[in-house]
VMD Tcl script that draws the C-alpha trace (Angstrom):
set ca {
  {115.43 72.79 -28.60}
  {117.29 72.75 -31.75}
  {121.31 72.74 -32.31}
  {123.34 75.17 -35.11}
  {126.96 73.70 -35.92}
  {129.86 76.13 -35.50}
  {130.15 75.65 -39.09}
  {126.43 76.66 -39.76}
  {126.70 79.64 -37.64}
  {129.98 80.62 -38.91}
  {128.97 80.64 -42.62}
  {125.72 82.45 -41.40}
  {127.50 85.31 -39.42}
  {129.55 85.71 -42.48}
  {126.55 86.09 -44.47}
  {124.83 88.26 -42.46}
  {127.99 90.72 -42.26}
  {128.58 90.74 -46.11}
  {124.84 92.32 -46.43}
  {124.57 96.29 -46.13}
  {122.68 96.34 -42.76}
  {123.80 99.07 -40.02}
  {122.04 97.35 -37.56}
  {123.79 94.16 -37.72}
  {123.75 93.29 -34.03}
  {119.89 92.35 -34.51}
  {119.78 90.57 -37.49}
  {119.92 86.32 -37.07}
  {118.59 83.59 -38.70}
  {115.01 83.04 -39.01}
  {113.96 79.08 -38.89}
  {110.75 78.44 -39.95}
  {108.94 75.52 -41.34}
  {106.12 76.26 -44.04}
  {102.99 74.22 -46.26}
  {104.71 73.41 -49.50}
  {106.71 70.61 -51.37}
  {106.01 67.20 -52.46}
  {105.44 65.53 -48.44}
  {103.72 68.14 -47.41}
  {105.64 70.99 -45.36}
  {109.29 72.54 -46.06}
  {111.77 74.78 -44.73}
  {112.55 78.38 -44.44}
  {115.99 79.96 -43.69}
  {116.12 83.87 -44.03}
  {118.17 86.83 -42.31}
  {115.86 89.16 -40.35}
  {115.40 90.12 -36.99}
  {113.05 88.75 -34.13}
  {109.54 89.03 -34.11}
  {107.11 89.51 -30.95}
  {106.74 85.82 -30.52}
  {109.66 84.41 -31.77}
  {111.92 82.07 -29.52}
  {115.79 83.42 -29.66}
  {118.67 81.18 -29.47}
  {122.44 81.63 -29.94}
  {124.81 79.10 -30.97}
  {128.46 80.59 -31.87}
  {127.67 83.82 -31.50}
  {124.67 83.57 -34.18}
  {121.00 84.50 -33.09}
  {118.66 82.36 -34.30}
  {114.61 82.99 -34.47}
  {112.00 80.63 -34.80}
  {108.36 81.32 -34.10}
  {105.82 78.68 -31.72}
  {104.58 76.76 -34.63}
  {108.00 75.72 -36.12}
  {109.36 74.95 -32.95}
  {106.97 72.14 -32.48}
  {108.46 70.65 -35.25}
  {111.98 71.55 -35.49}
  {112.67 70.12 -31.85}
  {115.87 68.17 -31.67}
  {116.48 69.29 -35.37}
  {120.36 70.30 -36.47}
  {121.60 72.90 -38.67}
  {124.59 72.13 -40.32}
  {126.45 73.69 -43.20}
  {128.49 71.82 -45.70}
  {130.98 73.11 -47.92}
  {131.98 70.22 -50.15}
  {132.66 69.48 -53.95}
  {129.65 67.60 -54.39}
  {127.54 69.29 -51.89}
  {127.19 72.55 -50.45}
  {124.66 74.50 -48.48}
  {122.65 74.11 -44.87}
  {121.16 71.54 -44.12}
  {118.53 70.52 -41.62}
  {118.63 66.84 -40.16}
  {115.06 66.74 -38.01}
  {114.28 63.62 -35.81}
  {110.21 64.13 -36.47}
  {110.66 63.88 -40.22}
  {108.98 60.55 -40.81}
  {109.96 60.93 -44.71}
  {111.31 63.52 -46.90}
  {111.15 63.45 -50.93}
  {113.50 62.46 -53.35}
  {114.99 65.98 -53.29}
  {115.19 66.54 -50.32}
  {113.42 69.83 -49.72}
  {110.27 68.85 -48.06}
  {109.40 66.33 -45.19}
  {106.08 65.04 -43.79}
  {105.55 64.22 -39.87}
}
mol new
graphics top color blue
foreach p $ca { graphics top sphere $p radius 0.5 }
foreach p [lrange $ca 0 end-1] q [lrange $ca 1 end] { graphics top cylinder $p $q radius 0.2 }
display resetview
């Protein structure tokens, strides 16, 4: 099971209703977790709707997808979103990252 802050979902419902979609009431965020980066694996946030094997979520009021595969290692991650001076954007704090890269974009298990 993951967790979405009321912030994160708030900034992502506001997203998702600033895009040109009738069909709103379907669209969430996708979490996903793909090969790439400098430790070996990195994640994907996009707007979409579900697919056949997705697992669904809501936290806020937001939907939130993310297929078998990712789940295994997004359990007991948090999606946060930060709106500071220095700092803004979501961000993902996972447990199962064992170490991330200097950027902070990728992670390894």
């Amino acid at each position: 099971m993951i967790n979405v802050t009321e912030a994160a979902a708030q900034k992502a419902i506001t997203l998702i209703s600033s895009g040109e979609s009738d069909s709103e009431t379907d669209l969430g965020l996708r979490m996903k977790v793909i090969g790439g980066g400098c430790s070996g694996f990195q994640y994907d946030l996009e707007f979409g709707e579900a697919k056949g094997t997705d697992r669904v979520f809501e936290f806020h009021g937001l939907k939130v997808f993310i297929d078998p595969r990712s789940s295994l290692y997004l359990a007991g991650s948090v999606l946060d979103y930060n709106d500071g001076l220095m700092e803004s954007g979501f961000k993902i704090t996972n447990p199962n990252a064992k170490n991330t890269c200097g950027c902070g974009e990728s992670f390894s298990v």
